[in-house]
C-alpha positions as CSV (number, residue, x, y, z in Angstrom):
1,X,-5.0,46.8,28.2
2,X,-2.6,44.1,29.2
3,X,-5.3,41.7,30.4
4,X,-6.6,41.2,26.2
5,X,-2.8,40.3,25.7
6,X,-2.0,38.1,29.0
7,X,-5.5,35.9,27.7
8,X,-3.9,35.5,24.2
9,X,-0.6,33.8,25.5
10,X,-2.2,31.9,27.8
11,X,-4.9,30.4,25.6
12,X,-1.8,30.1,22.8
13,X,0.6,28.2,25.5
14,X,-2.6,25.9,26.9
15,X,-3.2,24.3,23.0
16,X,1.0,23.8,23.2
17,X,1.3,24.5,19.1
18,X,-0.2,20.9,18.0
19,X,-3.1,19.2,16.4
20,X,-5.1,16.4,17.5
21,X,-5.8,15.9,14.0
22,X,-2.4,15.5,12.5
23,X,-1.3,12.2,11.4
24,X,1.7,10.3,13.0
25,X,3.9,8.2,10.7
26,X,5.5,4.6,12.3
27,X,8.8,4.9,13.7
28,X,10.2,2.0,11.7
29,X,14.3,1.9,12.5
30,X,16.1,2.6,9.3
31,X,19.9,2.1,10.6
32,X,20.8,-1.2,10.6
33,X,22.3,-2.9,14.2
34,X,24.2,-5.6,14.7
35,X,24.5,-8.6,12.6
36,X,22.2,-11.5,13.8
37,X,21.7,-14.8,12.7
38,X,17.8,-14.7,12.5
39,X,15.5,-11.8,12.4
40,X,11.9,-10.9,12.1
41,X,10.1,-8.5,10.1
42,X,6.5,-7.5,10.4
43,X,4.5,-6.9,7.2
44,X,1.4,-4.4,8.4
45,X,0.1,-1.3,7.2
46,X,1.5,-1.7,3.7
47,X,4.9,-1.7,5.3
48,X,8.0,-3.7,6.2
49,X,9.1,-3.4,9.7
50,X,12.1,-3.0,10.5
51,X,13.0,-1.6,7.0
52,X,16.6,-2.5,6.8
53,X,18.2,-5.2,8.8
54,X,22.0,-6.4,9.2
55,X,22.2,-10.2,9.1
56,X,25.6,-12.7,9.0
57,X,25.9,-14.4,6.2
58,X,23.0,-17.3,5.6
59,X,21.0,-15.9,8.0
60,X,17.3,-16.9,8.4
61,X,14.4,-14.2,8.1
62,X,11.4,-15.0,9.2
63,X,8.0,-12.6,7.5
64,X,5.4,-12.2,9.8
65,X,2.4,-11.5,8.0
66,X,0.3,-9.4,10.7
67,X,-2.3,-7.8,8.2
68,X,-4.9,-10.5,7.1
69,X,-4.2,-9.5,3.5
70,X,-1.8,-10.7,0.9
71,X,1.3,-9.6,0.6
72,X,4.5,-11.1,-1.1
73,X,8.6,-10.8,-0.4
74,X,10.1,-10.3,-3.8
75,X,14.1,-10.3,-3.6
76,X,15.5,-8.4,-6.9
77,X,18.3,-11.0,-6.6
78,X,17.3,-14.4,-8.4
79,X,19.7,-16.2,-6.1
80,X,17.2,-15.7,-3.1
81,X,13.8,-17.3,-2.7
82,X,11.3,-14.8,-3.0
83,X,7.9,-15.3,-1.4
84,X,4.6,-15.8,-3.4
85,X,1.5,-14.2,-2.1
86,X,0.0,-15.1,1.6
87,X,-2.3,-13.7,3.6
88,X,-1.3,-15.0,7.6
89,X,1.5,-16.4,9.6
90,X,5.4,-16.9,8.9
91,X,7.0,-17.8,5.8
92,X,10.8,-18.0,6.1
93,X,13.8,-17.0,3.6
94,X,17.1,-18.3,3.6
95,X,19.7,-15.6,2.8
96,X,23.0,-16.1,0.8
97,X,26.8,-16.6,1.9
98,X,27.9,-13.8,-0.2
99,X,27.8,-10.4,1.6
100,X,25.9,-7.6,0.5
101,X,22.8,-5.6,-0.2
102,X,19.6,-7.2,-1.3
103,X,16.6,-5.0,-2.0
104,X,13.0,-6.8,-1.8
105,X,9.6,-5.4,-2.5
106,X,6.3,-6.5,-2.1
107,X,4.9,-6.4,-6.1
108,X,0.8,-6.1,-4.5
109,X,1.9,-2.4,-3.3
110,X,4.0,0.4,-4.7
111,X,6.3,1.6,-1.7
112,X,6.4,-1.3,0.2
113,X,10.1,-1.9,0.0
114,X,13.3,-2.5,2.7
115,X,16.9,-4.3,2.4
116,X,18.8,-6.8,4.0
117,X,22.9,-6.5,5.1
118,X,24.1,-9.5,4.9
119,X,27.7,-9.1,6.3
């Protein structure tokens, strides 16, 4: 009777516990590095990536949009240019002096938010 049991394991241990059909999420970095003086950040699937960057102060970020469809870079603080809608290619921002945290969004879709360090 140890044979029925000895099958079950092995046919347990071959499929290794996952599912084909289970969706991955993006790894998209969410600790800031290093300070740099430009960056890059991707708009595609609905999301900004990297999420959160670390820049010196009056740094220059460059948004890559990589999806075909419009998005926007909408900076809660009024001091920073936000960028109107725009479907491909770069459009660059100019950040501020001061140090801090700057939260942007893109208005077109809910959830599609990250930060910028400027320190």
């Amino acid at each position: 009777m140890r044979y029925p049991l000895v099958l079950a394991f092995v046919a347990v241990t071959a499929c290794g516990g996952s599912s084909s059909d289970t969706p991955t999420t993006p790894t998209i970095p969410r600790t800031p590095g290093t300070p740099v003086a430009t960056t890059s950040v991707s708009l595609r699937n609905n999301l900004f990536d990297p999420v959160d960057i670390v820049v010196v102060p009056s740094a220059t970020i460059t948004f890559n949009n990589a999806d075909g469809r419009a998005h926007n870079v909408s900076f809660a603080n009024q001091t920073i240019t936000s960028v109107p809608n725009w479907s491909t290619g770069d459009r660059t921002v100019a950040m501020p002096a001061a140090t801090g945290t700057y939260g942007y969004t893109c208005t077109i879709h809910p959830g599609m938010n990250g930060t910028v360090r400027v320190q």
